[in-house]
C-alpha positions, 0 to 999 in steps of 0.5 A, a space after each residue: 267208576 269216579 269220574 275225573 272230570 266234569 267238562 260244562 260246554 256253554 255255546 253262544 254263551 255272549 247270548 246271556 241276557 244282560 240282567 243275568 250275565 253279571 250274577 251268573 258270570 260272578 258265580 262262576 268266578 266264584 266257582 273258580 276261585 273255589 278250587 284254588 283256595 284251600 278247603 275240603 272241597 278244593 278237589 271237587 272244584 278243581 274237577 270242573 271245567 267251563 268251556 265257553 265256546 262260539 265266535 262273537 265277543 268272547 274276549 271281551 266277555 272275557 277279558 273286559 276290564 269288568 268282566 267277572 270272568 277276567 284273569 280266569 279264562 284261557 282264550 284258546 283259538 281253533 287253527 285253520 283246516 288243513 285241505 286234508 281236514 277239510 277232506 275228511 269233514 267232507 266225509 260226514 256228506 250224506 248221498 253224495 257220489 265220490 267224484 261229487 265229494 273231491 269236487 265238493 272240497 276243493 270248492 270249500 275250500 276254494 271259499 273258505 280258505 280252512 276257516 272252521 266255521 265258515 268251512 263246517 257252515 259251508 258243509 251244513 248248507 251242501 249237505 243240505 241242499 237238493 240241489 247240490 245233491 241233484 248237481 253234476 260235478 261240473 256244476 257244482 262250483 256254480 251251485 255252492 257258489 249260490 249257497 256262499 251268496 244266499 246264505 253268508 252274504 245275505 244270510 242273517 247268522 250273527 256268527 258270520 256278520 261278525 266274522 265277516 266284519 272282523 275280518 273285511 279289514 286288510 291285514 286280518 287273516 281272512 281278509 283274502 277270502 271274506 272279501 273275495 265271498 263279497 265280490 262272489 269269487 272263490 280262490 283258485 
């Protein structure tokens, strides 16, 4: 079978190192600007996709003012989970008994609000935990809430201090539930 498209995903693509980003990223350019000048390969390059994916710095990376990469990507922002995204997320737990598992919901989503990767972290560290897996229903909220302090106040993922440092502000989206994780409550 002829394949259509070539779909390239590049995750945490801002972690290039500075002395190879700017050839590396003008290829790319070049890359793009293939498919759209008329040649015998223009249907070859426009069978390509770059995906950059990741939270820290792609649109400066990709709309700085000297960025190779300007005027050639498309941002494109993942929504909020919905509860019933989140529920159905909940679905990859392993061992975890269904009570558990309604329970488990509600207080991720309680902290994170349907924010994508705070909710997909958040489910990580749970299905993670032996404690969490050992917790009864009622203690549940207590031990997620542990997880939340451990790993996204005093964690080190670079993905979560920016987040977190974009959105501590008033007025941002997420302010209401980032700053409620630094005080150490979750949303009713």
């Amino acid at each position: 079978p002829r394949a259509h498209k070539l779909i390239i995903m590049l995750d945490e693509i801002e972690g290039v190192p500075e002395e190879v980003a700017s050839p590396f990223f003008s290829s790319l350019r070049h890359f793009f600007h293939g498919g759209q000048r008329p040649s015998r390969q223009r249907s070859v390059y426009r069978k390509v996709v770059f995906i950059f994916a990741g939270a820290l710095g792609l649109q400066r990376l990709s709309q700085g003012q000297n960025s190779p990469l300007r005027n050639v990507c498309q941002p494109f922002s993942l929504a909020d989970f919905s509860r019933e995204q989140v529920r159905e997320l909940a679905n990859n737990l392993q061992g975890y008994p269904p009570e558990c598992v309604a329970a488990i919901v509600d207080v991720v989503h309680g902290w994170c609000d349907g924010h994508p990767y705070l909710t997909q972290c958040l489910y990580a560290l749970i299905d993670n935990s032996e404690v969490c897996r050992a917790a009864s229903v009622d203690q549940l909220p207590e031990v997620v809430g542990g997880l939340v302090e451990t790993a996204f106040v005093h964690g080190d993922d670079a993905n979560l201090v920016h987040i977190f440092n974009n959105h501590l502000r008033p007025n941002e989206a997420y302010h209401e539930p980032v700053f409620a994780i630094f005080e150490g409550r979750r949303k009713s």
